[in-house]
ROROLO-41392 format. One record per residue (C-alpha): residue in three letters; x, y, z. Coordinates in steps of 0.2 Angstrom, whole numbers, plus 5000, padded with zeros to 4 digits. Each point is the difference from the previous one (the first is absolute). Example, Ala and Ser with C-alpha at 12.3 -4.5 7.8 and 13.67 -1.06 7.14 Angstrom:
  residuo    c1    c2    c3
      ala  5062  4978  5039
      ser  5006  5017  4997
***
This chain:
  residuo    c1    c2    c3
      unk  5917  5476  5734
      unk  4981  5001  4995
      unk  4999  5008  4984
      unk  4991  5015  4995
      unk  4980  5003  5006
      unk  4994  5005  4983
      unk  4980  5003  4998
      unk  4991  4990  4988
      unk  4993  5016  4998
      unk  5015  5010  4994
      unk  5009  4987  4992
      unk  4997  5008  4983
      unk  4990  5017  5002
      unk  5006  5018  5005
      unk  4998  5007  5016
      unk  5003  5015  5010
      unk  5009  4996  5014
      unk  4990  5010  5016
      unk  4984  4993  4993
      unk  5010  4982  5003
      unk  5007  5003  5015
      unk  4984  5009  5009
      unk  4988  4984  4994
      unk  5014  4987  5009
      unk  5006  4990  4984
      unk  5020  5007  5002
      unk  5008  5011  5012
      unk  5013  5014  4994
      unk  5014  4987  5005
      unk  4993  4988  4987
      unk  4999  5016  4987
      unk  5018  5005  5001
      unk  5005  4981  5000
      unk  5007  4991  4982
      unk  4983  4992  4999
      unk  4993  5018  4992
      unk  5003  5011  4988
      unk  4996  5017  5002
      unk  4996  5008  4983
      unk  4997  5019  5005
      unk  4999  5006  5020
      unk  4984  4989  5007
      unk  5000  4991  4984
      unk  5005  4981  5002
      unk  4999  4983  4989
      unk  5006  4983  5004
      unk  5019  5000  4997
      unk  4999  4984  4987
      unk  4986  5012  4988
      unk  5010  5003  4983
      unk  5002  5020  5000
      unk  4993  5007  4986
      unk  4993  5017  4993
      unk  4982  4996  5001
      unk  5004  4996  5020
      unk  5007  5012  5003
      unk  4987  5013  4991
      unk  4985  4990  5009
      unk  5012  5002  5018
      unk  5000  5018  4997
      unk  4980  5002  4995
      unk  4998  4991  5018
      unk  5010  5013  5008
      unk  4993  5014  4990
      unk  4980  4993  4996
      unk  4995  5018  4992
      unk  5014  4999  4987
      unk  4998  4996  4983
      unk  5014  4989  4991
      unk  5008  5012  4983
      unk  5013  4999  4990
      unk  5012  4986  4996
      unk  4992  4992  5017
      unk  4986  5001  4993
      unk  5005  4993  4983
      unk  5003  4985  5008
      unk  4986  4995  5010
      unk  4993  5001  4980
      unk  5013  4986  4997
      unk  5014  5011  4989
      unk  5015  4999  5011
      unk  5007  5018  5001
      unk  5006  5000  5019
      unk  5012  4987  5007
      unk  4996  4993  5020
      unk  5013  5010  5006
      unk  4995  5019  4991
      unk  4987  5011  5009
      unk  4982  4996  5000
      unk  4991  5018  4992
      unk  4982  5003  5010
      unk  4992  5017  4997
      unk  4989  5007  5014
      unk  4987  5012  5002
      unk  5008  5019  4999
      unk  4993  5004  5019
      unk  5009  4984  5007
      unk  5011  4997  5015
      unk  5018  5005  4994
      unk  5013  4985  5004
      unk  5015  4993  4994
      unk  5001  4982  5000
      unk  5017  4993  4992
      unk  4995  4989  4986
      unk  4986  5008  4994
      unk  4997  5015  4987
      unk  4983  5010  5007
      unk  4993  5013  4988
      unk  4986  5010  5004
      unk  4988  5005  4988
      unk  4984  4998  4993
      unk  4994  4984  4990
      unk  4983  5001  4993
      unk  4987  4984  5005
      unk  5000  4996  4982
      unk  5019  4997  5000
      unk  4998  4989  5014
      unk  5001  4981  4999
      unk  5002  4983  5012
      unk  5011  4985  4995
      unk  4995  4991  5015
      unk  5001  5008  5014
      unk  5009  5013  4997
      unk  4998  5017  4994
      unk  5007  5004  4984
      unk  4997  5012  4987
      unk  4995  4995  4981
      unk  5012  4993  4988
      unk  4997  5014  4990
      unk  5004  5012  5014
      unk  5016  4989  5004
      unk  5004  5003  4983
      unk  4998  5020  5000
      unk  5007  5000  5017
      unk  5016  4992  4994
      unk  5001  5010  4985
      unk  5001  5016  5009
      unk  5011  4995  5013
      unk  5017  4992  4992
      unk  5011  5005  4988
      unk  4994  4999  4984
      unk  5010  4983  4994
      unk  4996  4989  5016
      unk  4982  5008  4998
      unk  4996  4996  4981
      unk  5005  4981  5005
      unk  4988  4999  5015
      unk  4988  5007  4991
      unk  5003  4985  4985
      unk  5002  4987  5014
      unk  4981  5004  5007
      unk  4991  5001  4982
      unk  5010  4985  4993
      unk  4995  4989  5015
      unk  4982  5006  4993
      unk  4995  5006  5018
      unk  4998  5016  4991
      unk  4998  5007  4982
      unk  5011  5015  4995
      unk  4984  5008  4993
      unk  4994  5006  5016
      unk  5015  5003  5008
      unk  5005  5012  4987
      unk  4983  5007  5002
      unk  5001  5001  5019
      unk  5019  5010  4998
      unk  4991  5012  4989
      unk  4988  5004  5013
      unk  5011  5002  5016
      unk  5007  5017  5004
      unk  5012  5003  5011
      unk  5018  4997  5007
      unk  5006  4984  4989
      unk  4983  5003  4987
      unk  5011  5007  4985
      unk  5013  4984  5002
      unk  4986  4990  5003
      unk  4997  5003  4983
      unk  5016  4999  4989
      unk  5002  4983  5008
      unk  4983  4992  4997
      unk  5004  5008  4983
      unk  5015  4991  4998
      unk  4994  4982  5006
      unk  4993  4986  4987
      unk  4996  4987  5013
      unk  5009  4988  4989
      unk  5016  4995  5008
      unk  5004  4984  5010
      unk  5013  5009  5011
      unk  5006  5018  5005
      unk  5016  4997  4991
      unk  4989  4998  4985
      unk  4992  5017  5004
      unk  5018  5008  5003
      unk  5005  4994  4984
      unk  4985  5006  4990
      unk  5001  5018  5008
      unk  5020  5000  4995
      unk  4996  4996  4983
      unk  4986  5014  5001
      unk  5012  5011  5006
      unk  5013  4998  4989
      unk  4990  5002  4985
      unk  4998  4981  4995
      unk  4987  5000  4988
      unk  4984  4991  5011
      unk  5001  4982  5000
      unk  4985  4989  5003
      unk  5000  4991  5018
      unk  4996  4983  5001
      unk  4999  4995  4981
      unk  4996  4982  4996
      unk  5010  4995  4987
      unk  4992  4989  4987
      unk  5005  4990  4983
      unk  4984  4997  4988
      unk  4990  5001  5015
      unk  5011  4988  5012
      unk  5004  5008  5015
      unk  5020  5000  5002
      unk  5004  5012  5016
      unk  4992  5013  5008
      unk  5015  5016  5001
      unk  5001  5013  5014
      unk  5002  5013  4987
      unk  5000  5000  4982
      unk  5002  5009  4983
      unk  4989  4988  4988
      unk  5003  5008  4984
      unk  5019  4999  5005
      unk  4998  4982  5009
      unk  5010  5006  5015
      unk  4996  4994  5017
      unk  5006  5008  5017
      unk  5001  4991  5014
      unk  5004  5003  5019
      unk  5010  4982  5004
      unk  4998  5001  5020
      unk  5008  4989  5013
      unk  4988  4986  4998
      unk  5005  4995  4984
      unk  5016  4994  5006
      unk  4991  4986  5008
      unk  5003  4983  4992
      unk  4983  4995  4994
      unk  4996  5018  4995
      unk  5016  5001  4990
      unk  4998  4985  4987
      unk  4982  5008  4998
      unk  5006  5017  4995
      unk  5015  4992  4987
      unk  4984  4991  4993
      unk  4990  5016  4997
      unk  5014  5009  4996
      unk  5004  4986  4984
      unk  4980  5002  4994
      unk  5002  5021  5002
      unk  5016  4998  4990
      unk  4993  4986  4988
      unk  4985  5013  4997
      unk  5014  5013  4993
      unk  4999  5009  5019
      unk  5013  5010  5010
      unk  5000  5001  5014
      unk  5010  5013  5011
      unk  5001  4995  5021
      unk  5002  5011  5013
      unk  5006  4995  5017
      unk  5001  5007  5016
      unk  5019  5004  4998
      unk  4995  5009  4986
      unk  4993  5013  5009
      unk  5018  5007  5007
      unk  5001  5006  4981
      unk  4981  5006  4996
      unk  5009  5011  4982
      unk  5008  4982  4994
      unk  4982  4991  5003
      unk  4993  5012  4989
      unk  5013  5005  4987
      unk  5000  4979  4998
      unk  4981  5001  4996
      unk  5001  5012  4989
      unk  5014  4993  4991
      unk  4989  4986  4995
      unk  4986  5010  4997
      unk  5012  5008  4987
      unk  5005  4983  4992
***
């Protein structure tokens, strides 16, 4: 059997399917063959092109060129990986626009002012600092607070202006906009971090300081998720990674110099989160001490 015609053409780049098929490079047989895959309906990629959310946002630009890429779509072509390549890519278009469904896509229509407007590439997008309003206003208040910390702490953006920018927007979504640019610190390395730091908040935990660098007659020791100086208690969120090997012996080390600096240090995992009362009746507990 000869294998596959495959265009040197289309080997790696996007294509719309009729535009293909009219100028001779495949024919529909060819399209519906393993060979292709078809991203959204006349959307197509070669079949051996990793899937990811950044394709499948600039597939959906190609099928919709007067869109502009929002939300956590957007947060990704701005590098902060808020959408996986399965979810749906977010594009908003002008409020006068055609009206269709298109099954993996979430089309808004509304109004995006030229100063909110950006290009990484080719492809529309709107600012990071819009991203980071936009997302604010539209998911729940927990999930929000840690996309807006992911965006600021992977310095695309500083949380000056994006607070500014919530204060200013009015609206559906304007008055949650700002509790949860409010909320953020732009400080932690993951949203479990940020989920934990709102829990404490909640909870009445006096305010730890995020991301403290521990240090012993100016010698640096550890750097803590959360910490209490005056008390010399340390909070950390111990994720999945640090049961890798390597990671492991480094973590007993800094754990040894923490403790050797008369440190505690109180770990929450992700288990702990079936129980969110016990994580914090244990920090307050050592708080007490």
């Amino acid at each position: 059997m000869p294998p596959p015609h495959v265009p040197a053409l289309l080997r790696r780049r996007l294509f719309r399917g009729t535009a293909v098929v009219r100028a001779g490079l495949l024919t529909h047989r060819q399209l519906d063959g393993p060979t292709w895959r078809r991203l959204f309906r006349d959307v197509y990629v070669h079949a051996q092109v990793p899937v990811t959310h950044e394709l499948r946002v600039r597939g959906a630009v190609l099928l919709l060129p007067d869109a502009v890429v929002t939300g956590r779509s957007a947060a990704v072509l701005w590098g902060v990986p808020l959408a996986d390549a399965c979810d749906d890519v977010e594009l908003t278009l002008p409020p006068d626009s055609h009206q269709r469904r298109i099954p993996g896509l979430v089309v808004r229509r509304a109004v995006l002012q030229p100063e909110d407007h950006w290009r990484r590439g080719d492809v529309p997008v709107t600012t990071a600092e819009a991203t980071a309003v936009r997302l604010a206003a539209a998911l729940p208040t927990d999930r929000a607070v840690a996309a807006v910390d992911q965006l600021v702490a992977s310095g695309v953006v500083d949380l000056a202006p994006v607070r500014a920018r919530a204060a200013r927007e009015r609206g559906p979504g304007a008055a949650h906009a700002r509790t949860v640019c409010a909320l953020a610190d732009g400080l932690a390395q993951s949203p479990q971090e940020t989920r934990l730091r709102l829990l404490m908040h909640r909870h009445g935990v006096p305010p730890p300081v995020a991301q403290y660098r521990v240090m012993v007659r100016d010698r640096f020791v550890a750097r803590v998720d959360f910490a209490w100086p005056e008390r010399r208690l340390a909070v950390e969120y111990d994720g999945a990674w640090h049961g890798e090997p390597a990671q492991l012996g480094r973590d007993r080390h800094r754990l040894n110099r923490l403790r050797a600096a008369g440190w505690q240090v109180v770990f929450v995992t992700a288990a702990d989160w079936r129980r969110p009362t016990e994580i914090i009746a244990t920090i307050m507990a050592a708080l007490d001490a």
